[in-house]
KEKE-3310 file (N, C-alpha, C; in steps of 0.2 Angstrom, whole numbers, plus 5000, padded with zeros to 4 digits):
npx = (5320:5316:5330:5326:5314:5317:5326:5316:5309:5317:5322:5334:5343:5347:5357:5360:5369:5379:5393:5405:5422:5432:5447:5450:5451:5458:5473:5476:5461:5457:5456:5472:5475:5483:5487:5474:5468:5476:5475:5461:5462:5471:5461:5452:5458:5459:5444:5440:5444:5444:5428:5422:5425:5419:5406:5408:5406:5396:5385:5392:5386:5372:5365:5364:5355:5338:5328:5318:5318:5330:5337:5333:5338:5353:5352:5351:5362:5373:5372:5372:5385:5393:5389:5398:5410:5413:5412:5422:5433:5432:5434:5448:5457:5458:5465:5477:5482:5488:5500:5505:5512:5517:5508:5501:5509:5505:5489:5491:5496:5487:5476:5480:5481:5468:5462:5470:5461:5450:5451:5449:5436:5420:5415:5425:5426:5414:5415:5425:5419:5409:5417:5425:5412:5409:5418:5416:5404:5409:5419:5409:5403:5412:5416:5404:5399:5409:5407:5407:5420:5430:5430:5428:5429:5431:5433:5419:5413:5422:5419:5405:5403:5413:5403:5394:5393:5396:5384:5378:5383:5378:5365:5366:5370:5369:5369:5379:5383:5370:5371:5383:5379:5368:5372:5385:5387:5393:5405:5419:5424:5419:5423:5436:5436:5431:5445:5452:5447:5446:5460:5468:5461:5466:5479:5480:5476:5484:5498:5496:5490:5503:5511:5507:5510:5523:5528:5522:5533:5530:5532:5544:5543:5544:5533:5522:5520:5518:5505:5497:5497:5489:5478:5476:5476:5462:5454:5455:5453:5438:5436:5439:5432:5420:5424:5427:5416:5409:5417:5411:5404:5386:5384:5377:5374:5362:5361:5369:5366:5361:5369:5359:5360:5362:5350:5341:5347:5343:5330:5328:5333:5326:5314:5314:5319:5333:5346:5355:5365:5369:5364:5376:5386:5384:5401:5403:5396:5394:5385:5384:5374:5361:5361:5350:5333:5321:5307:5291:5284:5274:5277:5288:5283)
npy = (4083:4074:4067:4063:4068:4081:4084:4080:4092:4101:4111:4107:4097:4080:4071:4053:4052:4040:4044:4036:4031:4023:4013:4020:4032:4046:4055:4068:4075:4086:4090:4095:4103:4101:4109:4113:4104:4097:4105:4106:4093:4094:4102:4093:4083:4087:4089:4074:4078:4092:4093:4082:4090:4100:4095:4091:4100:4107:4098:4098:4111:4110:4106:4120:4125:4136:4134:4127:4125:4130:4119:4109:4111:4112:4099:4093:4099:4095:4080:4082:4086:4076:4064:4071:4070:4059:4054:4064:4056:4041:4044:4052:4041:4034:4043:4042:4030:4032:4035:4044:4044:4051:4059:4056:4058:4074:4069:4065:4075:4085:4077:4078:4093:4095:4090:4095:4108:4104:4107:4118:4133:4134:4143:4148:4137:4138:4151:4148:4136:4144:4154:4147:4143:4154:4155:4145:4151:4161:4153:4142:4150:4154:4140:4135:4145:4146:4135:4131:4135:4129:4117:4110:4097:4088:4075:4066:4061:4064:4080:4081:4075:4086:4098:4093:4093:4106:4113:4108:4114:4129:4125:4122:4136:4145:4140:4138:4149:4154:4147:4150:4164:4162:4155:4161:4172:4192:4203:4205:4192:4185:4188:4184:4171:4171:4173:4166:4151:4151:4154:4143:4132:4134:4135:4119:4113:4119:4115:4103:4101:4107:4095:4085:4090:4092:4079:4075:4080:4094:4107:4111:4118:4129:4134:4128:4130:4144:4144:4137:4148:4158:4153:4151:4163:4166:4158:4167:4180:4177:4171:4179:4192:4188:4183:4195:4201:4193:4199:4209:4225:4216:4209:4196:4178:4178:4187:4183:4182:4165:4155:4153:4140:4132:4133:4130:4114:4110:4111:4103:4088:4087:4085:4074:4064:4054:4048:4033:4027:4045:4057:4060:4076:4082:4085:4088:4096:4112:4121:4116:4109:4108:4092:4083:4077:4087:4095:4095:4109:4108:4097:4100:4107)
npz = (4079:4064:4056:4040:4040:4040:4028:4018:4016:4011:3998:3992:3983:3985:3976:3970:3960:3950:3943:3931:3932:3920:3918:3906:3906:3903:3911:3903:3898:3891:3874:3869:3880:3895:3905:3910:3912:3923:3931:3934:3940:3950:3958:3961:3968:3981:3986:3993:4004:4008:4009:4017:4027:4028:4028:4043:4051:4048:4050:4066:4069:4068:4082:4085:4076:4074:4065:4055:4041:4039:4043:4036:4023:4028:4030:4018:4013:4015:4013:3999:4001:4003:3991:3981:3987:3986:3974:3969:3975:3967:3956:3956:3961:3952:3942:3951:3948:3936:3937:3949:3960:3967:3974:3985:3997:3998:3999:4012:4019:4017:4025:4038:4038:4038:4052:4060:4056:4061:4074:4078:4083:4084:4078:4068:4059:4054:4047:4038:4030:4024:4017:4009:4001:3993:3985:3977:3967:3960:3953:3948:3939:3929:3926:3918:3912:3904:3897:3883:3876:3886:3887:3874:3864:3874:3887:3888:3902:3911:3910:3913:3926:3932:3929:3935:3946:3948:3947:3957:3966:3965:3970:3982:3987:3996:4007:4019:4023:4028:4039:4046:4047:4056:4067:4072:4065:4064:4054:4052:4055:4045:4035:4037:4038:4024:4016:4021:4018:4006:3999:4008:3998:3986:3990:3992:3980:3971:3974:3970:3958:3953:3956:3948:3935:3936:3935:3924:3915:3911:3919:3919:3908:3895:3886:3891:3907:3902:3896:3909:3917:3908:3909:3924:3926:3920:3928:3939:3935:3936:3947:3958:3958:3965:3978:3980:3982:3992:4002:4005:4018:4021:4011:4002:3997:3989:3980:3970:3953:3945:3934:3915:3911:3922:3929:3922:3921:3934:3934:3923:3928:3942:3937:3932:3941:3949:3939:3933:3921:3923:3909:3899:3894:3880:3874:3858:3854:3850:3860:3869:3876:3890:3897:3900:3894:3888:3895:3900:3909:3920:3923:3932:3945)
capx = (5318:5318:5333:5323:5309:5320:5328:5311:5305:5321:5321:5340:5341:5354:5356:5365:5372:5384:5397:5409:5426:5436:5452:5452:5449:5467:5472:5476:5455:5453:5465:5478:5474:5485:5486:5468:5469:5479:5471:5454:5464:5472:5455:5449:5462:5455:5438:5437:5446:5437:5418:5421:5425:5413:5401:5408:5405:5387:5385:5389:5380:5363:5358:5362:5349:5331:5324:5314:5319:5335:5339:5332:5346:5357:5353:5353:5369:5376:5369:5376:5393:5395:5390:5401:5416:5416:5413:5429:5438:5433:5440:5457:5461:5459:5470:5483:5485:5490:5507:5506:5514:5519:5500:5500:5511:5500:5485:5492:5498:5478:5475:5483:5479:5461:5462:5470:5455:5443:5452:5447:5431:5415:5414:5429:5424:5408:5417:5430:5416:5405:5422:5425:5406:5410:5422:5413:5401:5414:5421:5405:5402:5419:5417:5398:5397:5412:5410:5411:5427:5436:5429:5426:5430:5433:5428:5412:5412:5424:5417:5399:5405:5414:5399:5386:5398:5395:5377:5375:5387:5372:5358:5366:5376:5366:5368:5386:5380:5365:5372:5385:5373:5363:5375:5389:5387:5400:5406:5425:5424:5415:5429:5444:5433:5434:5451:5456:5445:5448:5467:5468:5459:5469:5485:5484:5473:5491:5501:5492:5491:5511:5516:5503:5514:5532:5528:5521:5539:5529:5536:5548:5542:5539:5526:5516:5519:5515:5497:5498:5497:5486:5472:5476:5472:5456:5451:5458:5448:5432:5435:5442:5427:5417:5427:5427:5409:5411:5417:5407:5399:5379:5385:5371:5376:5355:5363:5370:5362:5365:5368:5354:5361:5362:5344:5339:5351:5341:5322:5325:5333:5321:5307:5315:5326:5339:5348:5360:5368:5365:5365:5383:5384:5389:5405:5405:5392:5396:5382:5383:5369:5360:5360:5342:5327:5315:5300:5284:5282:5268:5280:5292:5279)
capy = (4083:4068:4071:4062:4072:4090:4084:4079:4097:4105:4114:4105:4089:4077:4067:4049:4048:4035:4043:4030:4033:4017:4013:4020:4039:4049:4063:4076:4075:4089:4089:4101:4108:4098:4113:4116:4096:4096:4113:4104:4089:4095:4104:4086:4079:4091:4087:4071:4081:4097:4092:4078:4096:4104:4090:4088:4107:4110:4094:4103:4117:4109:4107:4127:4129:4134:4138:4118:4126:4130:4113:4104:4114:4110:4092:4092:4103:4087:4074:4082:4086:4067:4063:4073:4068:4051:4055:4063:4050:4038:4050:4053:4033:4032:4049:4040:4025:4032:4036:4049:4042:4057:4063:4051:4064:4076:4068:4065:4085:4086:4074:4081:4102:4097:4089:4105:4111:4103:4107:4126:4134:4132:4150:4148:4133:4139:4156:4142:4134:4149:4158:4143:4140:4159:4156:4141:4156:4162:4147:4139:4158:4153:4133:4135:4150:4146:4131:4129:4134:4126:4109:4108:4088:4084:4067:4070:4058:4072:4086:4082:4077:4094:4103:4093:4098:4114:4112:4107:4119:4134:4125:4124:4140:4149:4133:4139:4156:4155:4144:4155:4168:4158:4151:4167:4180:4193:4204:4203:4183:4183:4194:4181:4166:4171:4171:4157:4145:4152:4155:4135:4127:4135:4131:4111:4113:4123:4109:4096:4102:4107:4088:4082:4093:4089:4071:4074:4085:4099:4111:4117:4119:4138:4136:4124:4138:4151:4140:4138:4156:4160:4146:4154:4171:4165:4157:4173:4185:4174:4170:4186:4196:4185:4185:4204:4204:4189:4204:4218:4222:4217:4202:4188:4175:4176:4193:4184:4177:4160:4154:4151:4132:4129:4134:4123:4109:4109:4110:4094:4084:4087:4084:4065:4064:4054:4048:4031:4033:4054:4059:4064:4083:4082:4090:4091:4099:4119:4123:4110:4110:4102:4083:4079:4079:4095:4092:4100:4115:4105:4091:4102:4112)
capz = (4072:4060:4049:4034:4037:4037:4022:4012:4015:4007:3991:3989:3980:3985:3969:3971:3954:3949:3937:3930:3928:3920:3918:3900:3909:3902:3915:3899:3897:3887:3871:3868:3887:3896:3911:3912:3913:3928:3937:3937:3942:3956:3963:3963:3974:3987:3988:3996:4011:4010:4009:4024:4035:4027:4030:4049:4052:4048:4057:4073:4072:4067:4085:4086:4071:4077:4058:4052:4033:4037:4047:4031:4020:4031:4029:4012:4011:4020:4010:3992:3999:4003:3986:3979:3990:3986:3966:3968:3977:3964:3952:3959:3960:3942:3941:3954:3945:3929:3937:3950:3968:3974:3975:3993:4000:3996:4003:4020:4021:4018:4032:4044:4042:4040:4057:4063:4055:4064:4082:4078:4087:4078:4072:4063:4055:4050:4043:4033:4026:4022:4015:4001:3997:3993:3980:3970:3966:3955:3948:3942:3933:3925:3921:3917:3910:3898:3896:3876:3879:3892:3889:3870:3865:3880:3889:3892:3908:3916:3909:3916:3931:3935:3929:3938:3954:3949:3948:3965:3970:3965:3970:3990:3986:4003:4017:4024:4024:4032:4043:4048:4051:4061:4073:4074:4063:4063:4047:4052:4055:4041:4028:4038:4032:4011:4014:4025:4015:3998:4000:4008:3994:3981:3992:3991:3973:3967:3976:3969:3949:3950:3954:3942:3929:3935:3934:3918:3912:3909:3924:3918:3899:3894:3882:3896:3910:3898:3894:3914:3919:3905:3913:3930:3927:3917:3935:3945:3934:3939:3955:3963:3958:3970:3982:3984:3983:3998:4009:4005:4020:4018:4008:4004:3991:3985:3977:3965:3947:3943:3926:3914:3913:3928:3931:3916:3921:3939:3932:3921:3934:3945:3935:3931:3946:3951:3934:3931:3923:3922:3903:3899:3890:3874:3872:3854:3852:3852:3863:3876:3879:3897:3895:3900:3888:3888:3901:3902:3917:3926:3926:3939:3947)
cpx = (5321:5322:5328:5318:5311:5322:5322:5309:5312:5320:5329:5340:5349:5353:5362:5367:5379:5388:5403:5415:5428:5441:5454:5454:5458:5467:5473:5468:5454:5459:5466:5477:5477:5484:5482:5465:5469:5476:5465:5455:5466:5467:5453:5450:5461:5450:5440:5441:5443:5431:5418:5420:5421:5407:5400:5403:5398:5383:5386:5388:5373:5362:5360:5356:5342:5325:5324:5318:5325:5342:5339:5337:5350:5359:5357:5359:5374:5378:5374:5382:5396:5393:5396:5410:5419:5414:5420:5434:5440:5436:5447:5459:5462:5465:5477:5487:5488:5498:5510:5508:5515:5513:5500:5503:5506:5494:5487:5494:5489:5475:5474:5483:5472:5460:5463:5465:5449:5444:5449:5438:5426:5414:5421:5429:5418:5411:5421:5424:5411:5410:5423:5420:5407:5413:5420:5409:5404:5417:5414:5404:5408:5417:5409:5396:5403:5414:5411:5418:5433:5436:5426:5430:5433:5428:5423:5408:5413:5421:5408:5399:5408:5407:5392:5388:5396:5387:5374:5378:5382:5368:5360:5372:5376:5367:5374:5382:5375:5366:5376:5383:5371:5366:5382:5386:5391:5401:5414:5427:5423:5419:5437:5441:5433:5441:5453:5452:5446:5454:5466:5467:5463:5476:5486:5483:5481:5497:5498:5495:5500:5515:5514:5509:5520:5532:5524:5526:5536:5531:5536:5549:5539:5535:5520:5515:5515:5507:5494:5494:5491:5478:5470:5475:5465:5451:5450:5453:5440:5429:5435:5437:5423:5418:5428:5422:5408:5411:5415:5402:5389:5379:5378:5370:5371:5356:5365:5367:5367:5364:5363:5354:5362:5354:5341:5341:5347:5336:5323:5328:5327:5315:5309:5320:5330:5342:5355:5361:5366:5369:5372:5380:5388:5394:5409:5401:5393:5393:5381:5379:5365:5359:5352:5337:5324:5310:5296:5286:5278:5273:5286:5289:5276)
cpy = (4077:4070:4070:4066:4081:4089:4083:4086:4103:4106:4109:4098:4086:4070:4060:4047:4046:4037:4036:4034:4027:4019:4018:4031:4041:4057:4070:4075:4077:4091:4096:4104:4102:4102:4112:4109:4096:4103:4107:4097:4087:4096:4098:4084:4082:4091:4081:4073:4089:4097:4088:4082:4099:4102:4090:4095:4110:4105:4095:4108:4116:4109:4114:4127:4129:4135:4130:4119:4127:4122:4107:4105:4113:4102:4089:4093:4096:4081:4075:4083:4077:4064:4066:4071:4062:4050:4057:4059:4044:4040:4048:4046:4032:4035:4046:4033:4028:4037:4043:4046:4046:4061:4060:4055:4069:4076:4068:4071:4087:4085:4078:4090:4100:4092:4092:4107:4110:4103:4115:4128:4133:4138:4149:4143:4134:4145:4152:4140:4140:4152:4154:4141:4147:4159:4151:4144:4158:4157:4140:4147:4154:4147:4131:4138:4152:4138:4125:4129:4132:4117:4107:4103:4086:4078:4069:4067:4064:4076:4086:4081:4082:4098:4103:4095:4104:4118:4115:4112:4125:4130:4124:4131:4145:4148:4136:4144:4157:4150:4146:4160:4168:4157:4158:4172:4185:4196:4203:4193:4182:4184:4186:4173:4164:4168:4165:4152:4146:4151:4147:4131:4129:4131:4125:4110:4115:4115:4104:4095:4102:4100:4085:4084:4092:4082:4070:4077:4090:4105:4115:4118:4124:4137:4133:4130:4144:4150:4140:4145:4160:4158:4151:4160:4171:4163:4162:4179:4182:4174:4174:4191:4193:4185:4190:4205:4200:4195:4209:4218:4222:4210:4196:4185:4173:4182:4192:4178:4171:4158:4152:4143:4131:4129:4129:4117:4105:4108:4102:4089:4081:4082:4075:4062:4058:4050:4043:4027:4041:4055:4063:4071:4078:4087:4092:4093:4109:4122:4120:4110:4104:4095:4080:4084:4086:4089:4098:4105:4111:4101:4093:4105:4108)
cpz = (4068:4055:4040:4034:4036:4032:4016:4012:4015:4001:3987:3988:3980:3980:3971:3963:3953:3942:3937:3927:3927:3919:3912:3899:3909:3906:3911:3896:3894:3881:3871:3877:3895:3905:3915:3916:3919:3933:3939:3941:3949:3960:3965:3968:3980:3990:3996:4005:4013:4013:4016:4028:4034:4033:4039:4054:4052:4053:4064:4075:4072:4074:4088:4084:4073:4072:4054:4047:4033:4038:4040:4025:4020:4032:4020:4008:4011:4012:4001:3995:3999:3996:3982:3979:3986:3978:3966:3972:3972:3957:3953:3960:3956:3941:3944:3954:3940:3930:3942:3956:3972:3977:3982:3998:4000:4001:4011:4024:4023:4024:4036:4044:4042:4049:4061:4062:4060:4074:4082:4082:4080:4075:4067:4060:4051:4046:4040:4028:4022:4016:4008:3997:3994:3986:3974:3965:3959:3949:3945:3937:3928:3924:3918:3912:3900:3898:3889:3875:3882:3889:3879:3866:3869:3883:3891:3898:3911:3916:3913:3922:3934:3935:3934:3945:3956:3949:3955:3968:3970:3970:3979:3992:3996:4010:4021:4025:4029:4038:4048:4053:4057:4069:4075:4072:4063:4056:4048:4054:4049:4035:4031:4036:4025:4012:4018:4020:4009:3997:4002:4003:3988:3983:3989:3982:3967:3969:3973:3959:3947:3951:3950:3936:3929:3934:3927:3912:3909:3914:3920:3910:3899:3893:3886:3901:3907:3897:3901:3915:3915:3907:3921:3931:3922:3924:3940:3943:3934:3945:3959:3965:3964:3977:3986:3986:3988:4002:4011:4012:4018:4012:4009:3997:3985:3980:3971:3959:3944:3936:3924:3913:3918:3930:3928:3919:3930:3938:3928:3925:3938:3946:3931:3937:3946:3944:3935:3927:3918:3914:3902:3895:3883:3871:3865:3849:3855:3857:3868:3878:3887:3893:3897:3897:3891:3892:3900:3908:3922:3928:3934:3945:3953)
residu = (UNK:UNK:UNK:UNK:UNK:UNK:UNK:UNK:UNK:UNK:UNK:UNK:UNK:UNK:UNK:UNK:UNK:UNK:UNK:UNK:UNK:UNK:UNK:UNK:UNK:UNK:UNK:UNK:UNK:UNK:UNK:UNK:UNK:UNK:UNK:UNK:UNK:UNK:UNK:UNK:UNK:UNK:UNK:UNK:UNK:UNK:UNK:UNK:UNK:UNK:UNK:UNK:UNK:UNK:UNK:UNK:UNK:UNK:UNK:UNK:UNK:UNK:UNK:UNK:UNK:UNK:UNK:UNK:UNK:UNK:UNK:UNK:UNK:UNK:UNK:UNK:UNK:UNK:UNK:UNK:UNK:UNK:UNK:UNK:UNK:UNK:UNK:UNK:UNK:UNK:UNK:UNK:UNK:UNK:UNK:UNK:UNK:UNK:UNK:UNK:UNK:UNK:UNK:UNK:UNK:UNK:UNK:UNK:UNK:UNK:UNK:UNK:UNK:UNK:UNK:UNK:UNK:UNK:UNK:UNK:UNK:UNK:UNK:UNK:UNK:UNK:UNK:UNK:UNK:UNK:UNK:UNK:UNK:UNK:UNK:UNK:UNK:UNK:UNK:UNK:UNK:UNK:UNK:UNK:UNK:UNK:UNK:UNK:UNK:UNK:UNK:UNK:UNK:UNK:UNK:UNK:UNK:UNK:UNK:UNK:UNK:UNK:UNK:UNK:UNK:UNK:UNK:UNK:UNK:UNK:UNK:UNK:UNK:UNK:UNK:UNK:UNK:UNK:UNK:UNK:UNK:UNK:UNK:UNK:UNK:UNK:UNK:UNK:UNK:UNK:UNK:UNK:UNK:UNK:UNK:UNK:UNK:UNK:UNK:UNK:UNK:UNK:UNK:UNK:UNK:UNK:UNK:UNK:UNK:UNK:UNK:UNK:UNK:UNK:UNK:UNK:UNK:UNK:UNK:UNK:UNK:UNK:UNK:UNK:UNK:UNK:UNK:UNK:UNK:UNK:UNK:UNK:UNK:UNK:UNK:UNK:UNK:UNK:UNK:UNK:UNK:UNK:UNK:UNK:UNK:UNK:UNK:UNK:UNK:UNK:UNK:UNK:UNK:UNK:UNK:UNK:UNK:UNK:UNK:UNK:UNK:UNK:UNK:UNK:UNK:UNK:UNK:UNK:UNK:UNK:UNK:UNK:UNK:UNK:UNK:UNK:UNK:UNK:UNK:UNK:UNK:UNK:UNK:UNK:UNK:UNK:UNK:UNK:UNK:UNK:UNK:UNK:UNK:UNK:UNK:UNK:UNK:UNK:UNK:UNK:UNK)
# end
């Protein structure tokens, strides 16, 4: 099968949008939330080593896949994580100019277990992958869902780019799973997956945020910790739920409703596709609403 031709007959849209961070992009993005700043900061720093194993992992299961629809998913799956990665790459150089060296350490810890990662069998790579696509579930509910919020006057370069992450992150929320499925299967593989791959991306994501803040001299400041912890269990009462519901057996991640902006936020794109540069949100508007114009129905139909 011709990859272009499984990926044009996807329902998932891999969007090449060119966000721009410049130099003028300040790592406490959203004011007073200096924490929330550095959580979503941290998560960043993980990407562009995440996604590439994602990426590499669905990669060799395609030629298990025997389902045209699912092959084309699983193109498309491909094609946004690689977007994504290299948006937060462009990211994090911005973030590791502005005085973070220790963050290179860091990186190369990443390096090197995802490398381990990818000596593992391919069921357990598919259950890793499946396992973290599990937990974005949750955490767009939490940055979508609150996101007056979280992100209210915040840059609204960053703020769009986490959201539209989070976007994409619904609209192939199913491809690990069904690819999973496909090629092992399994309810216990499938339960050591949530947590190996959720529990992991929090690992380096926790590692990441807390040098961001000692090199900021917030550490070891109560009332930071105290804002900290308040943030973390805002994330934890999000994500957790998800994550239970991950393990239940009978689990199928089409169980769960996705936001009514995201849904929005996916019909106007569509219906003007690919966008550069993609309309920022405006985050100082209280209802933040989607960043592209109203469309007619026929126009996505």
């Amino acid at each position: 099968m011709n990859p272009s031709e499984s990926l044009s007959r996807s329902a998932i849209v891999p969007r090449r949008i060119a966000f721009e961070f410049p130099d003028d992009i300040a790592p406490h993005w959203i004011p007073g939330e200096a924490e929330l700043s550095q959580m979503i900061n941290g998560a960043s720093l993980v990407m562009p080593y995440l996604e590439p194993f994602l990426i590499r992992t669905i990669r060799q299961a395609l030629p298990q896949l025997s389902d045209p629809g699912l092959v084309a998913d699983a193109q498309a799956f491909m094609a946004q994580e690689g977007q994504h990665f290299r948006a937060h790459r462009r990211f994090n150089e911005v973030l590791k100019s502005k005085g973070y060296p220790e963050l290179a350490q860091i990186e190369d810890a990443m390096t090197a277990a995802y490398a381990r990662l990818d000596r593992l069998p391919l069921s357990r790579k598919l259950a890793y992958a499946a396992g973290f696509e599990s937990m974005t579930i949750g955490l767009t509910q939490w940055l979508v869902g609150q996101r007056h919020r979280l992100f209210a006057g915040a840059d609204s370069r960053i703020a769009s780019f986490v959201l539209w992450h989070m976007v994409e992150e619904t609209e192939h929320k199913t491809v690990a799973f069904d690819v999973y499925q496909a090629v092992q299967g399994g309810y216990w593989l499938r339960v050591l997956g949530v947590l190996h791959g959720s529990l992991d991306v929090m690992r380096f994501s926790r590692r990441a945020y807390h040098q961001l803040l000692r090199t900021d001299g917030l550490w070891n400041n109560l009332r930071s910790r105290l804002r900290l912890a308040w943030q973390l269990g805002r994330f934890l009462a999000h994500t957790t739920p998800s994550l239970l519901a991950a393990m239940v057996p009978g689990h199928n991640p089409r169980q769960v409703r996705d936001q009514p902006w995201t849904v929005e936020w996916l019909r106007r794109s569509i219906a003007l596709g690919d966008a550069a540069p993609v309309p920022l949100i405006d985050t100082a508007d209280p209802a933040m609403p989607v960043p592209f114009p109203m469309v007619e129905p026929s126009r996505v139909s």
